[in-house]
OpenMM code with the backbone's topology and positions (N, CA, C; nanometers):
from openmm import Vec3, app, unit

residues = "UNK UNK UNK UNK UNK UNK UNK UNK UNK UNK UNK UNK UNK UNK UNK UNK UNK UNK UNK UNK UNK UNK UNK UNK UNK UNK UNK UNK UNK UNK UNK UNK UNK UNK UNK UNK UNK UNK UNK UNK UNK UNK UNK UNK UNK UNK UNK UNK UNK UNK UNK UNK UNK UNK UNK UNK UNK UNK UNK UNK UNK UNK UNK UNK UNK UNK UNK UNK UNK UNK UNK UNK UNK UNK UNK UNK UNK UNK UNK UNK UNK UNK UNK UNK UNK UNK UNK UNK UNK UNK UNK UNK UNK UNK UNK UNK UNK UNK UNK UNK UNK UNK UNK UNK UNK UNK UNK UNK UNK UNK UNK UNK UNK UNK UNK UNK UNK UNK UNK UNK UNK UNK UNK UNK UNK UNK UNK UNK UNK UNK UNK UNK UNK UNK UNK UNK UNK UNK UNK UNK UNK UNK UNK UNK UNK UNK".split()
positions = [
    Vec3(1.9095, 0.9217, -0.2461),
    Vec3(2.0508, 0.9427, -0.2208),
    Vec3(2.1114, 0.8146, -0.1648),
    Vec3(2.2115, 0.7595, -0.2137),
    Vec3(2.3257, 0.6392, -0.1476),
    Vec3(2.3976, 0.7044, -0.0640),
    Vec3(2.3870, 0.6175, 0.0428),
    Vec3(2.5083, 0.6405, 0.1506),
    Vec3(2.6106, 0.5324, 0.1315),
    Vec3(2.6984, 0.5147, 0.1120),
    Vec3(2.8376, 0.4786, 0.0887),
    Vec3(2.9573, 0.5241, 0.1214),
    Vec3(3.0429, 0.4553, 0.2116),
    Vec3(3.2017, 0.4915, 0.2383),
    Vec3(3.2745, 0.4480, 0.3021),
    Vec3(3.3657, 0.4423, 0.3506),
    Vec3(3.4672, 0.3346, 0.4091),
    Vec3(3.4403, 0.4156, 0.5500),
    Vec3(3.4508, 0.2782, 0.6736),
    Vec3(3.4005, 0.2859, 0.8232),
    Vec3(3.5809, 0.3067, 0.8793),
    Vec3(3.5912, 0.4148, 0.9459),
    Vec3(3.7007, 0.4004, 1.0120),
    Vec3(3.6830, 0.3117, 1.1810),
    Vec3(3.7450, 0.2415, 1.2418),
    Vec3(3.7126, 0.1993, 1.3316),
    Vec3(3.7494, 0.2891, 1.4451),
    Vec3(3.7219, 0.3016, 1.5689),
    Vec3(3.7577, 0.3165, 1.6584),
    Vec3(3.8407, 0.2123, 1.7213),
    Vec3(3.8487, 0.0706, 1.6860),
    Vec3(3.9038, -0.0121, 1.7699),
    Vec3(3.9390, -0.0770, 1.6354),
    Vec3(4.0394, -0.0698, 1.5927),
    Vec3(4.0835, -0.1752, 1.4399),
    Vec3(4.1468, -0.3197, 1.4690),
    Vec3(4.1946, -0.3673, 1.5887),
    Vec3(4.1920, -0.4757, 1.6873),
    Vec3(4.0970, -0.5529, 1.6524),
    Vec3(3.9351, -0.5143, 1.6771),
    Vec3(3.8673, -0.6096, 1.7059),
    Vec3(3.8137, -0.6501, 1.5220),
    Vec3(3.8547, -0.5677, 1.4788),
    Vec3(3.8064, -0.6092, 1.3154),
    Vec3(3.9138, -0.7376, 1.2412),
    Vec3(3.8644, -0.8324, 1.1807),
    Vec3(3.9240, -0.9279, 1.1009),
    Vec3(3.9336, -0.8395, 0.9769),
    Vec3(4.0368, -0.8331, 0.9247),
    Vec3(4.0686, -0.7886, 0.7973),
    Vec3(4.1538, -0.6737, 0.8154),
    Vec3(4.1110, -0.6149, 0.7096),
    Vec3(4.1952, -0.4831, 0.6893),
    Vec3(4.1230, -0.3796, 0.6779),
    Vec3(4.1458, -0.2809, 0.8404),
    Vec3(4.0612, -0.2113, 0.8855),
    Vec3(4.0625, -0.0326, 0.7964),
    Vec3(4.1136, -0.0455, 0.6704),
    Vec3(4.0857, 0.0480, 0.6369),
    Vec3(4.0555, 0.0513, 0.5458),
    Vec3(3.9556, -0.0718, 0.4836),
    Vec3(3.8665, -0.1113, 0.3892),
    Vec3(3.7299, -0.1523, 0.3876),
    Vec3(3.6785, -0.1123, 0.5081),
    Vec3(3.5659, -0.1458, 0.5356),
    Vec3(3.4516, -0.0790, 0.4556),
    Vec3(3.3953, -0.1197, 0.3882),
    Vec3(3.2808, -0.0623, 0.2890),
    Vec3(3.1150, -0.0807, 0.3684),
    Vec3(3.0661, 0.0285, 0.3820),
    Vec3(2.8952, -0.0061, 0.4288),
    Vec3(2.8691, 0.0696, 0.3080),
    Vec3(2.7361, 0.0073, 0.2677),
    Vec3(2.6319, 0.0809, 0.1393),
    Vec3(2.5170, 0.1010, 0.2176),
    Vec3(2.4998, 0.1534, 0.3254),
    Vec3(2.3900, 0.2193, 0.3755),
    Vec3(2.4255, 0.2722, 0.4801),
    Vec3(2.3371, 0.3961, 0.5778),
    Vec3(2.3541, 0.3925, 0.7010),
    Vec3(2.3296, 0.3312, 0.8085),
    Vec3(2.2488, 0.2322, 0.7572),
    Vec3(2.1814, 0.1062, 0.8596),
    Vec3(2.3095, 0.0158, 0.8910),
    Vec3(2.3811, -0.0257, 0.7729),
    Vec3(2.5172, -0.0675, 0.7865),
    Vec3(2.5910, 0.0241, 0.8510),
    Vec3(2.6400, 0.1221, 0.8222),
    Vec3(2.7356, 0.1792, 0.9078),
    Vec3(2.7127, 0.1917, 1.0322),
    Vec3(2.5864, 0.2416, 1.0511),
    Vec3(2.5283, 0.2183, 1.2646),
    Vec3(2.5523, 0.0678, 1.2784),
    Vec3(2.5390, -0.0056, 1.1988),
    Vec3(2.5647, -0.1587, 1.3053),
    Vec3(2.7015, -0.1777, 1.3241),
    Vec3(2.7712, -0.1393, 1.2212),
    Vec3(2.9284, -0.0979, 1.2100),
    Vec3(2.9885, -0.0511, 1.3656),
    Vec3(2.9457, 0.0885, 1.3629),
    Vec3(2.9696, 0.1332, 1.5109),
    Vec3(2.9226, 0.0923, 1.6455),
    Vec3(2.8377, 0.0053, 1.6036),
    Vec3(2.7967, -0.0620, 1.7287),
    Vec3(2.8932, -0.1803, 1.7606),
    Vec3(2.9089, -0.2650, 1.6467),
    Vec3(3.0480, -0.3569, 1.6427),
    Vec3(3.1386, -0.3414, 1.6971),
    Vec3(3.2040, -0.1957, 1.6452),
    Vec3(3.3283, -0.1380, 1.7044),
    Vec3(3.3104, -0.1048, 1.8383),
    Vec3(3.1879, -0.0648, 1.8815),
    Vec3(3.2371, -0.0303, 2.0502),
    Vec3(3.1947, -0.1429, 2.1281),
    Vec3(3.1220, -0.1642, 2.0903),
    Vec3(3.0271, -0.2866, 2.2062),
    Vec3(3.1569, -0.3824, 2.2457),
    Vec3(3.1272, -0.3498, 2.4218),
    Vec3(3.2435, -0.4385, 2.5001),
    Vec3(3.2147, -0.5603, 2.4523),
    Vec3(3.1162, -0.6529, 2.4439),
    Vec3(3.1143, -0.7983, 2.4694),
    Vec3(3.1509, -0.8473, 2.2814),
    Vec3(3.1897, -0.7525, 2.1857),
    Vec3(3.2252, -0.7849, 2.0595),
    Vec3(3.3518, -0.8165, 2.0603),
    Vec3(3.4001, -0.9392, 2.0300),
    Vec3(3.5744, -0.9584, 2.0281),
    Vec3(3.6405, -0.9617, 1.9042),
    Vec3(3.5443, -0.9682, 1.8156),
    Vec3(3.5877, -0.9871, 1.7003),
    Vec3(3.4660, -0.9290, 1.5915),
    Vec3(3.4683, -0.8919, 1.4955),
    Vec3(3.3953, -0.8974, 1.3424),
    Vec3(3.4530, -0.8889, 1.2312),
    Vec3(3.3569, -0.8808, 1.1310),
    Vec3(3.3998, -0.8619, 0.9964),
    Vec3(3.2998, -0.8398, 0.9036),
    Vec3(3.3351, -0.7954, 0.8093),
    Vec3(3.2367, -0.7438, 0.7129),
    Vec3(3.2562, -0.7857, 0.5551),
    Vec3(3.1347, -0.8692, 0.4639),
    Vec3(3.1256, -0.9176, 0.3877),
    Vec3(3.2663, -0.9711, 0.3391),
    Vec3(3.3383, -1.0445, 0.4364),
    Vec3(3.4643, -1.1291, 0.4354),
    Vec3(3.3879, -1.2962, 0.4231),
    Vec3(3.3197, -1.3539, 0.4635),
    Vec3(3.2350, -1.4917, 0.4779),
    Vec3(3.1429, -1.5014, 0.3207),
    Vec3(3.2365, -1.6309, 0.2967),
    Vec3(3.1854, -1.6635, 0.1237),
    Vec3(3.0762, -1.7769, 0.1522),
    Vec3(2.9595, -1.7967, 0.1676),
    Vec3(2.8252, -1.9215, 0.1687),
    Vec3(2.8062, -1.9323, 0.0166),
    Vec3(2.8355, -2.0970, -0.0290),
    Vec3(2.7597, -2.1785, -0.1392),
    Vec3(2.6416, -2.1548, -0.1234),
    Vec3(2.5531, -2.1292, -0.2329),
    Vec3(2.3916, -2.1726, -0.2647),
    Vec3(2.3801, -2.1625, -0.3788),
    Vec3(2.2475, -2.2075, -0.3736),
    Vec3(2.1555, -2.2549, -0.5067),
    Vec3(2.0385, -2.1398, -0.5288),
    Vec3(2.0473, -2.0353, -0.6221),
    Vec3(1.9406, -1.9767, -0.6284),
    Vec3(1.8043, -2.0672, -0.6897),
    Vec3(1.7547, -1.9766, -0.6678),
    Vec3(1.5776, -2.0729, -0.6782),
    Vec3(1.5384, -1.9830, -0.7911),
    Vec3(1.5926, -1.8773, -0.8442),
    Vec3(1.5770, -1.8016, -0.9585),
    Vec3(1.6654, -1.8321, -1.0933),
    Vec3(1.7750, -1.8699, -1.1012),
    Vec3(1.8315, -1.9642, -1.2049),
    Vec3(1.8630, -2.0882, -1.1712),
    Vec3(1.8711, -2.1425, -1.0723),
    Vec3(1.9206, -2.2383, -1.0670),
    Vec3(2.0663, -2.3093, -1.0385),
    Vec3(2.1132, -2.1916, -1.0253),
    Vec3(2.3196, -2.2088, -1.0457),
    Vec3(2.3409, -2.1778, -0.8784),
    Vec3(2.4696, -2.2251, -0.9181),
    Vec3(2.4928, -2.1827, -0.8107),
    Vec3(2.5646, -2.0479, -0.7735),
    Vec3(2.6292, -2.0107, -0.6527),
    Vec3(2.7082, -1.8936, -0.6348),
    Vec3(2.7172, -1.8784, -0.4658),
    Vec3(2.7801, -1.7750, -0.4634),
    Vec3(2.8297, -1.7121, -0.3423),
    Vec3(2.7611, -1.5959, -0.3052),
    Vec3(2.7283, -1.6424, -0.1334),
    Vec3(2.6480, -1.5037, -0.0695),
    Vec3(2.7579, -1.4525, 0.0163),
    Vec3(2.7805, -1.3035, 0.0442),
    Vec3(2.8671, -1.2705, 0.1360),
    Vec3(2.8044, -1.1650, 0.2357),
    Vec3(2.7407, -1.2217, 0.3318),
    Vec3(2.6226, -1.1581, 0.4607),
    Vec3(2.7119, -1.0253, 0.5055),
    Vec3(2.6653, -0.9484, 0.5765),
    Vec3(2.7150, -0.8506, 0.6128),
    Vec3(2.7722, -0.8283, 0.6717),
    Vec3(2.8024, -0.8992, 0.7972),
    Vec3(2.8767, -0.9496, 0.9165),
    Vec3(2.9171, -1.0878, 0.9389),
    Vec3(2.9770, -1.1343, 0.9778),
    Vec3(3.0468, -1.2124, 1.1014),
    Vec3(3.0812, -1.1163, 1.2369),
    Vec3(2.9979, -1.2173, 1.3261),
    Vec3(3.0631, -1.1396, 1.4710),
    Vec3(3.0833, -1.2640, 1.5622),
    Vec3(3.1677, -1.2399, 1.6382),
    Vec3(3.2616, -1.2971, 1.7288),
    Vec3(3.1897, -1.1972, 1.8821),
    Vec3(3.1358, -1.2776, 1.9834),
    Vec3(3.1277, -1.2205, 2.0313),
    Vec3(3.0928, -1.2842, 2.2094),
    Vec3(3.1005, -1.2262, 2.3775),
    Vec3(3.0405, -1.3286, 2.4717),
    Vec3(2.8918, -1.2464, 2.5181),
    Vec3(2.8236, -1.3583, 2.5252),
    Vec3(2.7443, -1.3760, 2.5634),
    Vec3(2.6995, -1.3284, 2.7145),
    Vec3(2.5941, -1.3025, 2.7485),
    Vec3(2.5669, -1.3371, 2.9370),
    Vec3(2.6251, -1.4045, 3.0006),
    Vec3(2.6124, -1.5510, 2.9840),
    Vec3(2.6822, -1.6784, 3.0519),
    Vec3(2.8409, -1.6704, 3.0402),
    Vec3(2.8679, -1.5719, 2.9780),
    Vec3(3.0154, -1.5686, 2.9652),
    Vec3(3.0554, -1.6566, 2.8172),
    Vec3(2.9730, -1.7193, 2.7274),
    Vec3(3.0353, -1.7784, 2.6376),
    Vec3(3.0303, -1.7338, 2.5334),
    Vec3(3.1381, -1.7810, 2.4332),
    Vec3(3.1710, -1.7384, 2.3236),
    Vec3(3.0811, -1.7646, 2.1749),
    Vec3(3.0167, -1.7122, 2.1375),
    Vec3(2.9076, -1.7528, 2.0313),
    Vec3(2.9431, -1.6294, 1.9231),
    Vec3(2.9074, -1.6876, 1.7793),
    Vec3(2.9060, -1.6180, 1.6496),
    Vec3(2.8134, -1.6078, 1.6159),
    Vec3(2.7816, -1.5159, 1.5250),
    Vec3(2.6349, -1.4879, 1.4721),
    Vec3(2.6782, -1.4022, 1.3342),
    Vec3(2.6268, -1.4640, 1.2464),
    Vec3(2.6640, -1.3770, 1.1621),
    Vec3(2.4837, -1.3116, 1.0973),
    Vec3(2.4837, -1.1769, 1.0370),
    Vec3(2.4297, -1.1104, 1.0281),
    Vec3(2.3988, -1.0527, 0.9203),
    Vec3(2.2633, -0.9751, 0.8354),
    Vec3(2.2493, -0.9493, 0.7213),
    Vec3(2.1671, -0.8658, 0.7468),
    Vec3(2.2219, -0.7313, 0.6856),
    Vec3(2.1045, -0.6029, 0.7004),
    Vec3(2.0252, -0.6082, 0.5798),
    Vec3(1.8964, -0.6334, 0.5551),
    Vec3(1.7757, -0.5509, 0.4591),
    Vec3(1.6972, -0.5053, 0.5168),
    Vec3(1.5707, -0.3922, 0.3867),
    Vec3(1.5269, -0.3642, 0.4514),
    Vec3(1.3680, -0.4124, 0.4756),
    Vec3(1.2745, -0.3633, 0.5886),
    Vec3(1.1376, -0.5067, 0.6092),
    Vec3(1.1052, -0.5225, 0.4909),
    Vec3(1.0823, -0.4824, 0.3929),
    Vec3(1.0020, -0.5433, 0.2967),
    Vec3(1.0436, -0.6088, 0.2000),
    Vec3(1.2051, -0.6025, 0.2092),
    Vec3(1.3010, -0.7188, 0.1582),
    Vec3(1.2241, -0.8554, 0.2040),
    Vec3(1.2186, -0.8500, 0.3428),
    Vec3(1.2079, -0.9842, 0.4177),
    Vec3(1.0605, -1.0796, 0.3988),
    Vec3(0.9816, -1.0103, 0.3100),
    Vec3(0.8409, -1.0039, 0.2838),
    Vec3(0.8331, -1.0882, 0.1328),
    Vec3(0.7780, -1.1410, 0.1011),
    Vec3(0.7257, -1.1602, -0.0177),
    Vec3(0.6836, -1.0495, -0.0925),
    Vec3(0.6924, -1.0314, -0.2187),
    Vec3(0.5722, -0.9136, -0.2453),
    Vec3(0.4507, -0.9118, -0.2793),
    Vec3(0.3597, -0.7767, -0.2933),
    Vec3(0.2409, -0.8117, -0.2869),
    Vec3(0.2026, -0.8801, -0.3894),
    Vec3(0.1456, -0.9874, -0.4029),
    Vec3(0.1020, -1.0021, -0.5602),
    Vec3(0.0448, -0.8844, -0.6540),
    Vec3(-0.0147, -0.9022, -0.7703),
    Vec3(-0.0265, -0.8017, -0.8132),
    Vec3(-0.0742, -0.8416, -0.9701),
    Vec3(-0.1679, -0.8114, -1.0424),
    Vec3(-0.2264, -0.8250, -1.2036),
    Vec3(-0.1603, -0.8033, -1.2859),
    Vec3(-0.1232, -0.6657, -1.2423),
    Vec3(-0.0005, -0.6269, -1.3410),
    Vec3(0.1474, -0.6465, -1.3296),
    Vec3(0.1756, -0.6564, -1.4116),
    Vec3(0.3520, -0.7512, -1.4171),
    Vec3(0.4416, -0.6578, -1.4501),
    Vec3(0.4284, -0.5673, -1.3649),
    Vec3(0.5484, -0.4667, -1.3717),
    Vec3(0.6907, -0.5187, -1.3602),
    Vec3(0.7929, -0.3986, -1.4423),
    Vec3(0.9304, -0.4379, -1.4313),
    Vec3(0.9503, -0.4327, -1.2533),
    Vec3(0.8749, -0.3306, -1.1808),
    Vec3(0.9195, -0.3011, -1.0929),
    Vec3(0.8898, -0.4679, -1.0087),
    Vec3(0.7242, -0.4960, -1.0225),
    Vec3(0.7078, -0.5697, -0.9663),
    Vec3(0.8084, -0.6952, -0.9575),
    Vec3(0.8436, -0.7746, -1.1150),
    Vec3(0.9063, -0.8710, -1.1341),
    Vec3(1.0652, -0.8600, -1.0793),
    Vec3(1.1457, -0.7550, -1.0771),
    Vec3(1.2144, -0.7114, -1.0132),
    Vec3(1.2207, -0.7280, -0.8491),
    Vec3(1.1011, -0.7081, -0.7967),
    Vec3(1.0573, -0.7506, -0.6645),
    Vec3(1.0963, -0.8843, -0.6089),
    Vec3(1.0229, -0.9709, -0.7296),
    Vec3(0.9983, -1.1005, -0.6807),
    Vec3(1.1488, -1.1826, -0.7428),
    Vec3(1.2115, -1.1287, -0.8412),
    Vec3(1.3599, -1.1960, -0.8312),
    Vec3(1.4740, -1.1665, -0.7369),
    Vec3(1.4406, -1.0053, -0.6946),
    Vec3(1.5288, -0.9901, -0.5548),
    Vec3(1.4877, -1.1053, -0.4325),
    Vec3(1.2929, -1.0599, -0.4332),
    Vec3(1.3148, -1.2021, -0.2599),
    Vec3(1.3257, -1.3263, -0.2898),
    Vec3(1.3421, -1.4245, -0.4264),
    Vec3(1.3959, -1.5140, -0.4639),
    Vec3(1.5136, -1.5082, -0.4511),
    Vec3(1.6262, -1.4416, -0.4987),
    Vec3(1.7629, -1.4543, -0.4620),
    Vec3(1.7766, -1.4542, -0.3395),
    Vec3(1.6903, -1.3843, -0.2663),
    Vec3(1.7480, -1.3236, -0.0993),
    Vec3(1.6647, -1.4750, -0.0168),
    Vec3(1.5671, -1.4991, -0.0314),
    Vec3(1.5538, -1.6770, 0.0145),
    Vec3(1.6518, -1.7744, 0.0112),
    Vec3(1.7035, -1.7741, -0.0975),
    Vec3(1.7908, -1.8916, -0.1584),
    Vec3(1.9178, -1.8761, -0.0582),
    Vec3(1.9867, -1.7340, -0.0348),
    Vec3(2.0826, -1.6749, 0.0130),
    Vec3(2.0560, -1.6797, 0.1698),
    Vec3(1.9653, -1.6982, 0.2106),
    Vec3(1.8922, -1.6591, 0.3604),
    Vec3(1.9130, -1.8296, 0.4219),
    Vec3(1.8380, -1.9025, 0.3610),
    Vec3(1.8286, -2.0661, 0.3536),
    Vec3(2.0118, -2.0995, 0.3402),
    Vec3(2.0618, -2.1072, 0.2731),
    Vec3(2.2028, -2.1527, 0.2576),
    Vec3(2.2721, -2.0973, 0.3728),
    Vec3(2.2254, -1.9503, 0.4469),
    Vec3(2.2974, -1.8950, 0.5056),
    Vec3(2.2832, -1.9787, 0.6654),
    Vec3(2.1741, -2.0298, 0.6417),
    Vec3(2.0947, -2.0533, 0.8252),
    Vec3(2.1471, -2.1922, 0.8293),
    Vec3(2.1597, -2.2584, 0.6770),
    Vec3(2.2279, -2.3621, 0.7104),
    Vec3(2.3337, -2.4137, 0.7754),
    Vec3(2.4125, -2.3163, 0.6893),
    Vec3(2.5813, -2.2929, 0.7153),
    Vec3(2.6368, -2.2394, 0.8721),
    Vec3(2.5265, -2.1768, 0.8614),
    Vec3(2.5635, -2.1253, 1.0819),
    Vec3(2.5127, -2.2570, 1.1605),
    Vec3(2.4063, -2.3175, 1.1187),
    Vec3(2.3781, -2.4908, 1.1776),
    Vec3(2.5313, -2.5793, 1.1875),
    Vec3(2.5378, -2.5975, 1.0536),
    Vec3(2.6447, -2.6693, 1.0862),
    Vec3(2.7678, -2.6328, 1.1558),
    Vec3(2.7759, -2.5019, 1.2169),
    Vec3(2.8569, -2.4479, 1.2559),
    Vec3(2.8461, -2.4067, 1.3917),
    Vec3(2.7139, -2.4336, 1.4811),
    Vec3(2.6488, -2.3920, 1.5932),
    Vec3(2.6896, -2.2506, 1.5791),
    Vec3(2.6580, -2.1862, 1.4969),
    Vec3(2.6290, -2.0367, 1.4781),
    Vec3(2.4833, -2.0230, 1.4752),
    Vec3(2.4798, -1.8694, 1.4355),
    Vec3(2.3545, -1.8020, 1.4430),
    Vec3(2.3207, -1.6971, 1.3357),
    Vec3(2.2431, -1.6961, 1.2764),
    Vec3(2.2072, -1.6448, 1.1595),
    Vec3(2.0629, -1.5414, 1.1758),
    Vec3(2.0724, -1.4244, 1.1514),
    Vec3(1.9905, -1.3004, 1.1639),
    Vec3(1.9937, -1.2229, 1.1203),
    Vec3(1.9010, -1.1438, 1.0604),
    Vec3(1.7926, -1.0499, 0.9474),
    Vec3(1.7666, -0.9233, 1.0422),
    Vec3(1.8777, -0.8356, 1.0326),
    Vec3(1.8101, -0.6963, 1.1085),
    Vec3(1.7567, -0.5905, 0.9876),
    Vec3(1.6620, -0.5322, 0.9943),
    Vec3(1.5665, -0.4336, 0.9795),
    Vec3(1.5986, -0.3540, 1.0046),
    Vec3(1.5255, -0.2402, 0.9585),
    Vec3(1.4774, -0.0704, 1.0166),
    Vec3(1.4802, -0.1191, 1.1608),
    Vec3(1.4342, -0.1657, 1.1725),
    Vec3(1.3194, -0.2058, 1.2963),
    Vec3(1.4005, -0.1947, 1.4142),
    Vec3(1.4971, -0.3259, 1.4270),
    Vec3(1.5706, -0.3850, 1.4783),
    Vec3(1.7224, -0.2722, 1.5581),
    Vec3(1.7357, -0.2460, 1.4089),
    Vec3(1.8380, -0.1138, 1.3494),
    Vec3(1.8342, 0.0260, 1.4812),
    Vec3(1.6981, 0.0415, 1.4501),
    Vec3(1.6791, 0.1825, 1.5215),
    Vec3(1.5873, 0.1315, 1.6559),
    Vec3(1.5804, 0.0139, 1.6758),
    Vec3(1.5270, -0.0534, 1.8100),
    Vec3(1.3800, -0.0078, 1.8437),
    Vec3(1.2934, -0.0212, 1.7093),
    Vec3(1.1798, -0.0462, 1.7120),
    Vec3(1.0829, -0.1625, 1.7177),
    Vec3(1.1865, -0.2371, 1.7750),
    Vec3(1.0760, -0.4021, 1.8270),
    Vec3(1.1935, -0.4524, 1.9693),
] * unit.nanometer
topology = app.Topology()
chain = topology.addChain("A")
for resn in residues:
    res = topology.addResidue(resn, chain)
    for name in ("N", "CA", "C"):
        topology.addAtom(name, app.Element.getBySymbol(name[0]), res)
């Protein structure tokens, strides 16, 4: 089953854009969604609004990644830091297993974590040059199992 649907905010203030277009394609997205929206120290976000250049490593071309977040947000020390953010899920973040047989499923596998490298790398760049911060939440992470 897909979970899909537009996030109403509780706080449409702190959202960049236009807060009654917000699209999550999972529920992992939509809980980080609501965490966005309430969390005091969030001043700002946005959602797949941030266009990153790269180079896939699977054709070769180029294109546009659009991460899941941008957040605007303070810190402990009181300062102001961004981080922008990308939900998959762990075994996205994995290589896959190798394998003898060359399944559609398998090959399918290994051109998703090729695109999602290429997209991951361009992305960590782009927050460098930007003294941003770039991060991969999980199940894990998600439901605060690490």
């Amino acid at each position: 089953m897909s979970y899909k649907g537009y996030f109403k905010p509780v706080n449409p203030h702190k959202y960049n854009g236009n807060p009654t277009q917000i699209v999550y394609r999972s529920l992992w997205e939509m809980r980080v969604m609501n965490y966005l929206d309430h969390h005091p120290h969030v001043v700002a976000w946005e959602s797949e609004l941030l266009a990153i250049p790269y180079r896939s490593k699977i054709d070769g071309r180029r294109h546009r990644y659009y991460p899941d977040f941008k957040v605007k947000f303070v810190d402990k020390d009181k300062k102001t830091r961004v981080m922008v953010i990308e939900v998959k899920p762990l075994e996205q973040r994995s290589p896959p297993k190798t394998s003898n047989r060359k399944t559609k499923k398998y090959i399918k596998e290994v051109v998703t974590y090729g695109i999602n490298i290429s997209k991951w790398a361009a992305a960590e760049q782009y927050c460098k040059d930007r003294n941003w911060e770039f991060k991969i939440l999980s199940e894990d992470e998600i439901y605060g199992k690490r």
